[in-house]
mmCIF file of the N, C-alpha and C atoms, coordinates in Angstrom:
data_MODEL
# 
_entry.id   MODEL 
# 
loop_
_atom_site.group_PDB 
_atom_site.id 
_atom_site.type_symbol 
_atom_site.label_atom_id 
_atom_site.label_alt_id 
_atom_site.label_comp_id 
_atom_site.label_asym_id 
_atom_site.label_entity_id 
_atom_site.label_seq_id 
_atom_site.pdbx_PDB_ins_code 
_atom_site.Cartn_x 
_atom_site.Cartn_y 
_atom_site.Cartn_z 
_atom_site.occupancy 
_atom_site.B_iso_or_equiv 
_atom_site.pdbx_formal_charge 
_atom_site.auth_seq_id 
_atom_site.auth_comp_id 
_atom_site.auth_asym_id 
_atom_site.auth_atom_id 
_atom_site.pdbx_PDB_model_num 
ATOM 1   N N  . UNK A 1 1  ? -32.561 37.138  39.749 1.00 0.00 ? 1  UNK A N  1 
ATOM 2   C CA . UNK A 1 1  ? -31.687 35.995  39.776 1.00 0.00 ? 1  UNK A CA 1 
ATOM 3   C C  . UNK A 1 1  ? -30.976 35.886  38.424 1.00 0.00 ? 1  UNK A C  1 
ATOM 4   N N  . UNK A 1 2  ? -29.581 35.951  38.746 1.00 0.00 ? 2  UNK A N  1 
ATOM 5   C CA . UNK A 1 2  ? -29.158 35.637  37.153 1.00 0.00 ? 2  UNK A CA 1 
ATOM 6   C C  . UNK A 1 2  ? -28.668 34.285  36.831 1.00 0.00 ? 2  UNK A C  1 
ATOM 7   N N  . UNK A 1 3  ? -28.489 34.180  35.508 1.00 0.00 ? 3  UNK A N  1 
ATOM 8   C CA . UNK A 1 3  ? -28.413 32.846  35.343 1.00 0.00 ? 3  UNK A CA 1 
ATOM 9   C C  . UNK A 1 3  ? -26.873 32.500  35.068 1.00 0.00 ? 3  UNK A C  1 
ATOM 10  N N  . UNK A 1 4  ? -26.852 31.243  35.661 1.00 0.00 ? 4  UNK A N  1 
ATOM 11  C CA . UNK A 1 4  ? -25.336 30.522  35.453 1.00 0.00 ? 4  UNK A CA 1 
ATOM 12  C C  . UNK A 1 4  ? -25.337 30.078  34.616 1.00 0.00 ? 4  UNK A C  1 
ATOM 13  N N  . UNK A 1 5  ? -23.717 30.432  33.903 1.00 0.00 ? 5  UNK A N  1 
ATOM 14  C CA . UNK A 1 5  ? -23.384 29.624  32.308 1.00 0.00 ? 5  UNK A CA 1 
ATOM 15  C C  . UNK A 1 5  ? -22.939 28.645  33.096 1.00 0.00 ? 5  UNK A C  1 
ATOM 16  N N  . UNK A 1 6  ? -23.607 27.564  32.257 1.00 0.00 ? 6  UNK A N  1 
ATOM 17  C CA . UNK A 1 6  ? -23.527 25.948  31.838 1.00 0.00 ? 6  UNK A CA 1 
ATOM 18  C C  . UNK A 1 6  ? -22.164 26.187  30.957 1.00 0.00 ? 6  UNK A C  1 
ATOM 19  N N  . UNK A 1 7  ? -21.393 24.841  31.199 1.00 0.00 ? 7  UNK A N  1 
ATOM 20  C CA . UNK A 1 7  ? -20.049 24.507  30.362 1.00 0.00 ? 7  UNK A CA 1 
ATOM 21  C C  . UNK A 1 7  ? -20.027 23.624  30.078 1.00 0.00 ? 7  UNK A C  1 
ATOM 22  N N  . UNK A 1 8  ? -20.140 23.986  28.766 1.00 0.00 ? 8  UNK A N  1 
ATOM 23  C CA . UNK A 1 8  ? -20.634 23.193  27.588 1.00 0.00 ? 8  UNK A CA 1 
ATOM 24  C C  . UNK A 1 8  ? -18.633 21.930  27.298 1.00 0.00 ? 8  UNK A C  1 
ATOM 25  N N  . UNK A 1 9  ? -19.265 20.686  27.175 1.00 0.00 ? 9  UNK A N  1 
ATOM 26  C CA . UNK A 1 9  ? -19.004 19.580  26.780 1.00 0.00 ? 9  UNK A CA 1 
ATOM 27  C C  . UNK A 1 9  ? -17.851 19.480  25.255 1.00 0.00 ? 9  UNK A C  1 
ATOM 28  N N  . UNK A 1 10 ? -16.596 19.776  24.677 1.00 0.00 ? 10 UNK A N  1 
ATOM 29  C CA . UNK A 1 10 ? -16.477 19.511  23.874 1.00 0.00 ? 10 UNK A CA 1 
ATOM 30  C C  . UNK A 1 10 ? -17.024 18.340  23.197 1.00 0.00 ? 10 UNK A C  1 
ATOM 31  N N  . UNK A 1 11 ? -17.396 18.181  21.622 1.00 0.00 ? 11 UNK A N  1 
ATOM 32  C CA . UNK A 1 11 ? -17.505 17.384  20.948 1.00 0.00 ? 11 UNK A CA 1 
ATOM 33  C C  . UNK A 1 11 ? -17.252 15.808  21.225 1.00 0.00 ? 11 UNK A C  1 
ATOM 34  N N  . UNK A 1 12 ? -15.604 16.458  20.811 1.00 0.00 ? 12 UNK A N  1 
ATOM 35  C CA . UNK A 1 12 ? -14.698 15.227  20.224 1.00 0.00 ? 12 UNK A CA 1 
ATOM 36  C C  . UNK A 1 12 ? -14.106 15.032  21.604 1.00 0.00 ? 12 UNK A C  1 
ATOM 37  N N  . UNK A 1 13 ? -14.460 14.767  22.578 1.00 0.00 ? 13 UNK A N  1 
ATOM 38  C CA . UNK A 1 13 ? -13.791 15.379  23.860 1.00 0.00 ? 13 UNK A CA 1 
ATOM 39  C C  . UNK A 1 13 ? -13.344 13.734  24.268 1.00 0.00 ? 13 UNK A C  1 
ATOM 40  N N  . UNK A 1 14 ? -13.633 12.763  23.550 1.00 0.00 ? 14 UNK A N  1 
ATOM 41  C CA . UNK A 1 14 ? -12.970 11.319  23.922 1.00 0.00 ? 14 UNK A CA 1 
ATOM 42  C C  . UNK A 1 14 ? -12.127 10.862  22.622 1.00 0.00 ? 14 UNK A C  1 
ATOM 43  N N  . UNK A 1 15 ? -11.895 11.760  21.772 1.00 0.00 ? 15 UNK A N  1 
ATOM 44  C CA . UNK A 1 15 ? -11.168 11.501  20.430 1.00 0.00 ? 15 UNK A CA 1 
ATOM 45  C C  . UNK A 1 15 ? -9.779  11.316  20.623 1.00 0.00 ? 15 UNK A C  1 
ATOM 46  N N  . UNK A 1 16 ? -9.257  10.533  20.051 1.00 0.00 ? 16 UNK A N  1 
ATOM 47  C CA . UNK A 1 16 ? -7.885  9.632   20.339 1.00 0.00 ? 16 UNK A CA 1 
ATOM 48  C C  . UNK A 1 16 ? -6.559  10.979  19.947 1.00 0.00 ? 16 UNK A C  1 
ATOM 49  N N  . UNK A 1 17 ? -6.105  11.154  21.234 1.00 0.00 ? 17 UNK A N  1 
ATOM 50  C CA . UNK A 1 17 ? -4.769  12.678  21.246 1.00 0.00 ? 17 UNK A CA 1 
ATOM 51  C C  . UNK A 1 17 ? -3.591  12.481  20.671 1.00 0.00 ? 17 UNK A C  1 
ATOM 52  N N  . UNK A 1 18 ? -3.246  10.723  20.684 1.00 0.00 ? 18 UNK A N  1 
ATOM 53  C CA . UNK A 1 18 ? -1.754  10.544  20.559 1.00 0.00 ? 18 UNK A CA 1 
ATOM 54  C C  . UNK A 1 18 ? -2.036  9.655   19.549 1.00 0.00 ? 18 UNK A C  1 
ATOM 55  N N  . UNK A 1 19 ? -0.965  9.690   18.665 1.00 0.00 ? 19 UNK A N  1 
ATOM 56  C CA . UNK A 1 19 ? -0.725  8.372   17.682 1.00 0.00 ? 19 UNK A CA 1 
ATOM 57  C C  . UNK A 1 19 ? -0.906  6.702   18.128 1.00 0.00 ? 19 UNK A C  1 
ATOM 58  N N  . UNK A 1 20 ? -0.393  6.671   19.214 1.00 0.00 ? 20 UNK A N  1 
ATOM 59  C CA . UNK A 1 20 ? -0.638  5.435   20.241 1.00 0.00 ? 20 UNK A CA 1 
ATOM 60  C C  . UNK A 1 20 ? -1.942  5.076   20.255 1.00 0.00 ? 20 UNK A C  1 
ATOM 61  N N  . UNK A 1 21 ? -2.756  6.212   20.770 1.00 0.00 ? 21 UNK A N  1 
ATOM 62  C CA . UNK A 1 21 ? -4.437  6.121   20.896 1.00 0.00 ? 21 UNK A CA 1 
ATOM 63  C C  . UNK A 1 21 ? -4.968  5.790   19.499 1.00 0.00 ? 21 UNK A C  1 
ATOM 64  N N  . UNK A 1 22 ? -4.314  6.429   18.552 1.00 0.00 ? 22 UNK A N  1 
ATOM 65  C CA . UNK A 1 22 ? -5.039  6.002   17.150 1.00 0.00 ? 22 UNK A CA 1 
ATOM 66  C C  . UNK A 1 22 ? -4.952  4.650   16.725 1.00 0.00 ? 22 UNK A C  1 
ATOM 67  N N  . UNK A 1 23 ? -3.297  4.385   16.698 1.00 0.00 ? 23 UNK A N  1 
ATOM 68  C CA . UNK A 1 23 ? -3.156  3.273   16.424 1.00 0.00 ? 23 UNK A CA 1 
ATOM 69  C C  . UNK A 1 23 ? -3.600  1.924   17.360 1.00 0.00 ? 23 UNK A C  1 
ATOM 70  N N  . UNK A 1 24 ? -4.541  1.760   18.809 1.00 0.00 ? 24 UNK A N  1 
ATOM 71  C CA . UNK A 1 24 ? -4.205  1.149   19.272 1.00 0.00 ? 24 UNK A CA 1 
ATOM 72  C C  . UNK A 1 24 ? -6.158  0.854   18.859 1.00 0.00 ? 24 UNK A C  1 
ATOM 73  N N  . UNK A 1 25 ? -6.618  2.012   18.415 1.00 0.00 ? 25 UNK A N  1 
ATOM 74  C CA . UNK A 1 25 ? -7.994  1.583   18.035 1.00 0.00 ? 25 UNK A CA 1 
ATOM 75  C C  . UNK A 1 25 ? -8.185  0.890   16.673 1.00 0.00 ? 25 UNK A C  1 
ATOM 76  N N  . UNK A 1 26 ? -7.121  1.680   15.717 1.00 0.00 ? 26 UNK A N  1 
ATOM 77  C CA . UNK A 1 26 ? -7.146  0.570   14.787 1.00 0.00 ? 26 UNK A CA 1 
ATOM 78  C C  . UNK A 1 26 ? -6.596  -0.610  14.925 1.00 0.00 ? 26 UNK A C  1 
ATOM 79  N N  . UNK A 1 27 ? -6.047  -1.168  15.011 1.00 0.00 ? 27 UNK A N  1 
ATOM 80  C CA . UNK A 1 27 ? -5.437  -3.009  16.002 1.00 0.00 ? 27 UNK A CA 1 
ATOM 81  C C  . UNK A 1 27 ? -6.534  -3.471  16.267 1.00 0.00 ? 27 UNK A C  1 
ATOM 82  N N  . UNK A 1 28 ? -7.143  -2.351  17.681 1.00 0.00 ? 28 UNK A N  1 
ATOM 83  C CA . UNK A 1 28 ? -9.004  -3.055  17.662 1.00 0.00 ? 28 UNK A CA 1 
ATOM 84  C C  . UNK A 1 28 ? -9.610  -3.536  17.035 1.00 0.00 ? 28 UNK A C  1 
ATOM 85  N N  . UNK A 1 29 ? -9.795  -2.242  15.897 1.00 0.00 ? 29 UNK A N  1 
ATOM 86  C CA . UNK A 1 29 ? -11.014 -2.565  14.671 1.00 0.00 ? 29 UNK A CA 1 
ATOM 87  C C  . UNK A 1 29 ? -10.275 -3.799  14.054 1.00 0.00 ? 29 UNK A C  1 
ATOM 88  N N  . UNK A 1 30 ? -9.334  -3.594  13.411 1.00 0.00 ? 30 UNK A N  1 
ATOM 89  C CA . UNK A 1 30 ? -8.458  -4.778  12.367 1.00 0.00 ? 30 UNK A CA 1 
ATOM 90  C C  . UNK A 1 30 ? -8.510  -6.404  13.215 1.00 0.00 ? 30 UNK A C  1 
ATOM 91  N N  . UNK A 1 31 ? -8.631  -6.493  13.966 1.00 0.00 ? 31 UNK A N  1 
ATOM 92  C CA . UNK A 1 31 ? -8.264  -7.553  15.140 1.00 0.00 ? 31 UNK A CA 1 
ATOM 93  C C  . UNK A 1 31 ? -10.296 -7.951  15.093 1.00 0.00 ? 31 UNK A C  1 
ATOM 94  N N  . UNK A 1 32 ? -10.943 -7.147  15.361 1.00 0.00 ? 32 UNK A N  1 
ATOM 95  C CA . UNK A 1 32 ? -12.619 -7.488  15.518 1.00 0.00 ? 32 UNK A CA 1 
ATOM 96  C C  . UNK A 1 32 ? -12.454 -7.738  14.085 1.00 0.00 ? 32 UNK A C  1 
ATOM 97  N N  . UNK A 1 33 ? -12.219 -7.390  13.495 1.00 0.00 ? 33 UNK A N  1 
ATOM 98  C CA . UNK A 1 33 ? -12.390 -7.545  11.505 1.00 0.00 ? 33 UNK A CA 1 
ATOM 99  C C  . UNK A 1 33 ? -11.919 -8.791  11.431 1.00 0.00 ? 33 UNK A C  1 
ATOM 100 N N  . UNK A 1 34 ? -10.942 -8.815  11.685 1.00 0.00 ? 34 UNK A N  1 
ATOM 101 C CA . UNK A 1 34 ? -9.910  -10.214 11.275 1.00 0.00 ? 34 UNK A CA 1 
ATOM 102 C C  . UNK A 1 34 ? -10.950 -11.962 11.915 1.00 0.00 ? 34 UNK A C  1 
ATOM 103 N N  . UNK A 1 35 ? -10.939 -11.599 13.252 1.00 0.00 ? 35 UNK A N  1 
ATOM 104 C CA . UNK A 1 35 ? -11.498 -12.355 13.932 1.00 0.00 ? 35 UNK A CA 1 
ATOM 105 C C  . UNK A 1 35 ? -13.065 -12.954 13.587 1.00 0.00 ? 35 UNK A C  1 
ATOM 106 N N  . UNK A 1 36 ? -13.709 -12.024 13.094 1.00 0.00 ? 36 UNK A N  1 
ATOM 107 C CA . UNK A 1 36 ? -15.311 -12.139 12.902 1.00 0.00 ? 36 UNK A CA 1 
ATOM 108 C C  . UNK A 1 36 ? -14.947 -12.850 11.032 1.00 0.00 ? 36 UNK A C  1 
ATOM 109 N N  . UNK A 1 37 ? -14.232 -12.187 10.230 1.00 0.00 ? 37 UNK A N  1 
ATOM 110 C CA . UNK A 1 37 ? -13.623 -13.106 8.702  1.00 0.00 ? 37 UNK A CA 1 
ATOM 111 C C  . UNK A 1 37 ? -13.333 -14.709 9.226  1.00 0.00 ? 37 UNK A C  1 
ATOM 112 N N  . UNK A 1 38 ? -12.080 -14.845 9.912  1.00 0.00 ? 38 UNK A N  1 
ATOM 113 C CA . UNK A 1 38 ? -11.836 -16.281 10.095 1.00 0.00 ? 38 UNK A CA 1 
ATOM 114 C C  . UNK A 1 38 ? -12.857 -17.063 10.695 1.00 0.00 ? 38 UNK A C  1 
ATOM 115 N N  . UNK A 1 39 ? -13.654 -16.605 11.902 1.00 0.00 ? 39 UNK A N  1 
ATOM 116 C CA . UNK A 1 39 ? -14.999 -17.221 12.871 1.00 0.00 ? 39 UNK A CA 1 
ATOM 117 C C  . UNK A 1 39 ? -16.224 -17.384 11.571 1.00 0.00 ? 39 UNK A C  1 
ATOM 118 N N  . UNK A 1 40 ? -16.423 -16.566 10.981 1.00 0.00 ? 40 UNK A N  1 
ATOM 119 C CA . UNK A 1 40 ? -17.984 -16.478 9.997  1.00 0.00 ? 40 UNK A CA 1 
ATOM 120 C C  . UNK A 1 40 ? -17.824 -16.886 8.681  1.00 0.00 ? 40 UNK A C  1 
ATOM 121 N N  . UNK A 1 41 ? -16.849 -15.555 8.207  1.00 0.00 ? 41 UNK A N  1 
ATOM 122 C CA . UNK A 1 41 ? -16.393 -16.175 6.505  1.00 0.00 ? 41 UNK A CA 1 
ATOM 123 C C  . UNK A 1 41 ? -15.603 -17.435 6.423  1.00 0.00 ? 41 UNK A C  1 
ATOM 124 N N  . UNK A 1 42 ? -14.612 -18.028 7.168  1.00 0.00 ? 42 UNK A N  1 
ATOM 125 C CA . UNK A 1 42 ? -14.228 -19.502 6.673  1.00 0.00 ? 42 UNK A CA 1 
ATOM 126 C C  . UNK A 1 42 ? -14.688 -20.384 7.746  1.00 0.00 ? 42 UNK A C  1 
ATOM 127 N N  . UNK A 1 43 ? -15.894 -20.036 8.294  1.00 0.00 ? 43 UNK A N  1 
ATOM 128 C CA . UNK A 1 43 ? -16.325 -20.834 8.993  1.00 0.00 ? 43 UNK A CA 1 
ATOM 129 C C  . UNK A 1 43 ? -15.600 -21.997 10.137 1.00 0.00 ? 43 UNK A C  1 
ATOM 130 N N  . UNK A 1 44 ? -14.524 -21.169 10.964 1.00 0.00 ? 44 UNK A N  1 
ATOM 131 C CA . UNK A 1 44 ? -14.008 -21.655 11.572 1.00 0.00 ? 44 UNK A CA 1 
ATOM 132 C C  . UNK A 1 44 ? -14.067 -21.797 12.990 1.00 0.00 ? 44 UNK A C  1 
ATOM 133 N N  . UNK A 1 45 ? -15.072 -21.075 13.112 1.00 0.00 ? 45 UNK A N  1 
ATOM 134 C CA . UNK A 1 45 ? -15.327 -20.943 14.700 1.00 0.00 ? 45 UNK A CA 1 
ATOM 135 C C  . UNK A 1 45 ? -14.495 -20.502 15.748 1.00 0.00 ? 45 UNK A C  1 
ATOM 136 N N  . UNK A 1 46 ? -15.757 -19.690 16.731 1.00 0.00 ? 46 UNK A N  1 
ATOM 137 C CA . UNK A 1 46 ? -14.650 -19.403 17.827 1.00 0.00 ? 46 UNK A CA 1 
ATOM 138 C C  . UNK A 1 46 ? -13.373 -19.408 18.029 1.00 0.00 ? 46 UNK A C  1 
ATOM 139 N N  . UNK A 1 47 ? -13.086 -21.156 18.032 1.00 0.00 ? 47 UNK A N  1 
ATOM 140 C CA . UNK A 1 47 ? -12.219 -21.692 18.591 1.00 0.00 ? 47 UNK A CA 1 
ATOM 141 C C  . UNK A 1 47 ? -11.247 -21.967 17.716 1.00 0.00 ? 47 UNK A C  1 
ATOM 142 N N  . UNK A 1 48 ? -11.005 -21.526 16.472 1.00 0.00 ? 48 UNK A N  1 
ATOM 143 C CA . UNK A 1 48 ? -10.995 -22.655 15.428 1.00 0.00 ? 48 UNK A CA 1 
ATOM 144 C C  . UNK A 1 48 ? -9.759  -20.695 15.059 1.00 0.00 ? 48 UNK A C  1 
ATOM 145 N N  . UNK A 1 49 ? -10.429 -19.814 14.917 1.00 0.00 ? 49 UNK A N  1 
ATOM 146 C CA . UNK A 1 49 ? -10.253 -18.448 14.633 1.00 0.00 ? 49 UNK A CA 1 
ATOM 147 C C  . UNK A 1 49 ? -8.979  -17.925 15.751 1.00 0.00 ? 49 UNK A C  1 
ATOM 148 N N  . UNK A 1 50 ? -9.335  -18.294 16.989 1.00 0.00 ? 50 UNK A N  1 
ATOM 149 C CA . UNK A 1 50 ? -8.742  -18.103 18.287 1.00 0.00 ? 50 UNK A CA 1 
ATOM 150 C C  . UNK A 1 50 ? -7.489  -18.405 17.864 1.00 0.00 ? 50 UNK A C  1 
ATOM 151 N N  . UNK A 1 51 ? -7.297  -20.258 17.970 1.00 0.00 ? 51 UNK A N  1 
ATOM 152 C CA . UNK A 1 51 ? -6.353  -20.623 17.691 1.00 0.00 ? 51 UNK A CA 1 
ATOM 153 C C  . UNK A 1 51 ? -5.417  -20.324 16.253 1.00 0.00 ? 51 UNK A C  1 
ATOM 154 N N  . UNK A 1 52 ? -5.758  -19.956 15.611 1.00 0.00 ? 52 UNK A N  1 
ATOM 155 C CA . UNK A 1 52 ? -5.499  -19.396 14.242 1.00 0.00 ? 52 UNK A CA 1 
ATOM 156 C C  . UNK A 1 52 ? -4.535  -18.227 14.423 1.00 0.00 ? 52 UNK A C  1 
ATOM 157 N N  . UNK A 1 53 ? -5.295  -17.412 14.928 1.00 0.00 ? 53 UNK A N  1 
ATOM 158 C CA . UNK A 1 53 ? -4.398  -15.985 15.456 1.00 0.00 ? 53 UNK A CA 1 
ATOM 159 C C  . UNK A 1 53 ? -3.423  -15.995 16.685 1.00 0.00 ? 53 UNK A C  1 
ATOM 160 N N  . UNK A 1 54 ? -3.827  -16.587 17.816 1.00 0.00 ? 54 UNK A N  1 
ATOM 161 C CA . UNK A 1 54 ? -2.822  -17.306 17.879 1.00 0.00 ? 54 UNK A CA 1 
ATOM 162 C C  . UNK A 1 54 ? -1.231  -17.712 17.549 1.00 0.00 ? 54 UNK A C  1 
ATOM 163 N N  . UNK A 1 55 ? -1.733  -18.395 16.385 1.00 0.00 ? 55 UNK A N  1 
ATOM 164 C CA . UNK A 1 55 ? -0.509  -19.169 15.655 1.00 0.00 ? 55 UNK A CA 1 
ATOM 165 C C  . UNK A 1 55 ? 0.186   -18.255 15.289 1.00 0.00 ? 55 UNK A C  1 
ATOM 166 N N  . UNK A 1 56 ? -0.068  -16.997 14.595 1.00 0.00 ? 56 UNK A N  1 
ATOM 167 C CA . UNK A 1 56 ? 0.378   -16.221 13.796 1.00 0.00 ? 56 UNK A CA 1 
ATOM 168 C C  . UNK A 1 56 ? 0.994   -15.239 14.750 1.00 0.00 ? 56 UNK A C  1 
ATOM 169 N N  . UNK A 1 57 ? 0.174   -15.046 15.315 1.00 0.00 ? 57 UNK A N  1 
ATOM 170 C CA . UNK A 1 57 ? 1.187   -14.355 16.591 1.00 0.00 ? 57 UNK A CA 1 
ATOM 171 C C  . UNK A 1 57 ? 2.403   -14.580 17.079 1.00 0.00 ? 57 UNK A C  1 
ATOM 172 N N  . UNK A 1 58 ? 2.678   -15.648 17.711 1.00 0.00 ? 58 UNK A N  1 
ATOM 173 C CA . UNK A 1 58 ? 3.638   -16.264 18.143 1.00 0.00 ? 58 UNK A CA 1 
ATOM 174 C C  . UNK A 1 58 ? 4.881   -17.043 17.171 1.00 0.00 ? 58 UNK A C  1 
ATOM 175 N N  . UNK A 1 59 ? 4.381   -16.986 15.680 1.00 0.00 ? 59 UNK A N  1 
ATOM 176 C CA . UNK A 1 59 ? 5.194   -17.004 14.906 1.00 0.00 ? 59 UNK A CA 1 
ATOM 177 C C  . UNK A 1 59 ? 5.902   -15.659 14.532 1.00 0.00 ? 59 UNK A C  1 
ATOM 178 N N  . UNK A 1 60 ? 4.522   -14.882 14.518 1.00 0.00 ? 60 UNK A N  1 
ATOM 179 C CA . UNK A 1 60 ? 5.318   -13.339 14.127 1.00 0.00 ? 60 UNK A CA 1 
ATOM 180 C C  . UNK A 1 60 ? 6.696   -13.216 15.510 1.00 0.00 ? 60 UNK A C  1 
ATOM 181 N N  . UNK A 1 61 ? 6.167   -13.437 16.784 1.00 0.00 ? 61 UNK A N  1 
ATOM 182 C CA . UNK A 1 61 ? 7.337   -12.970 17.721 1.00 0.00 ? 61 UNK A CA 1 
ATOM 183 C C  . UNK A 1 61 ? 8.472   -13.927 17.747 1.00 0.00 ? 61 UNK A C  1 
ATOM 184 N N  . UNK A 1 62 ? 8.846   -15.225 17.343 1.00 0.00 ? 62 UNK A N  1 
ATOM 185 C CA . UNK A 1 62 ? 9.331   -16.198 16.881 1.00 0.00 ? 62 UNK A CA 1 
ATOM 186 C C  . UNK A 1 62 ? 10.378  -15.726 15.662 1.00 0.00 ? 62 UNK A C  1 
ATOM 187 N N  . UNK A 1 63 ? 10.145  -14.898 14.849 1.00 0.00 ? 63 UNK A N  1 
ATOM 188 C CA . UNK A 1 63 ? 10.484  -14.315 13.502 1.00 0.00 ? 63 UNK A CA 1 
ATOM 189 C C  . UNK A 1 63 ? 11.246  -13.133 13.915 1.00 0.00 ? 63 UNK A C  1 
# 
């Protein structure tokens, strides 16, 4: 009996292909960063953080 090659799995095989993909994970990270600073470090809460970004948003598209 001979044996069947197994096919093997690249690595990086979910690693971001396009600039889009890169950039859309950093937004992620920066956006979880941003969010967890305003909620924890100025102690603004949830809701308090939400609305915050928010604001800035809609000013940025406003602008």
């Amino acid at each position: 009996m001979s044996a069947v090659p197994q096919r093997r799995t690249p690595f990086l095989r979910e690693a971001p292909t396009t600039p889009a993909q890169s950039s859309r994970i950093a937004a992620t990270t920066l956006g979880e960063t941003g969010g967890d600073f305003l909620a924890q470090t100025l102690h603004l809460g949830y809701t308090g953080g939400a609305i915050l970004i928010a604001a800035v948003m809609i000013a940025e598209l406003l602008v």
